[in-house]
C-alpha positions, 0 to 999 in steps of 0.5 A: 500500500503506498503512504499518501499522507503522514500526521502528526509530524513536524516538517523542516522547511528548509530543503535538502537540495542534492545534485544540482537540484535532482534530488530535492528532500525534506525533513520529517520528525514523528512525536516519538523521535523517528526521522524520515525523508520525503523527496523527489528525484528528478530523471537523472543516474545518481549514487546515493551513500549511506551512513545509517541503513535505509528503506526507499518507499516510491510513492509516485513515479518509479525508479531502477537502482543497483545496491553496491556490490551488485550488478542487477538493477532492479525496479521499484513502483509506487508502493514498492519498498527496498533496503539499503545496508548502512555505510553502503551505496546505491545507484539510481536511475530515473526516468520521470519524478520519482517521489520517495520517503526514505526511512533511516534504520 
């Protein structure tokens, strides 16, 4: 089932702008201390690094991505999930917007 609201959040309004403007995110908190991401990737091939392991949830669009260390690219839609182990990185193609929430683990 894919997200299309979240409440009970705080939002920080200040956008984290990543390659040139491809990725545009914002920062969100729930009341109980989680932190969360909620973006878009413009069509672009990126590589994203990770400090903490990640899930990417597509809400919208959809995305190709390759973990570090694999040669497959894979697919993710909307309502679709993948992992991304920590201190890792990833690759992510995208055709058209690609609109995410990124759950830190």
């Amino acid at each position: 089932m894919t997200t299309e609201k979240i409440d009970n959040i705080s939002v920080t309004t200040q956008a984290n702008v990543y390659f040139d403007g491809k990725c545009v995110s914002h920062g969100i908190t729930f009341p109980d201390g989680t932190k969360k991401s909620v973006g878009v990737v413009l069509p672009s091939t990126l590589t994203f690094k990770t400090g903490a392991p990640e899930i990417m949830e597509c809400v919208a669009g959809a995305c190709e991505y390759k973990l570090a260390g694999t040669d497959a690219w894979l697919t993710s839609a909307p309502g679709e999930k993948f992992s991304i182990p920590g201190n890792s990185s990833f690759d992510i193609r995208v055709a058209e917007a690609y609109h995410y929430i990124c759950h830190f683990g």
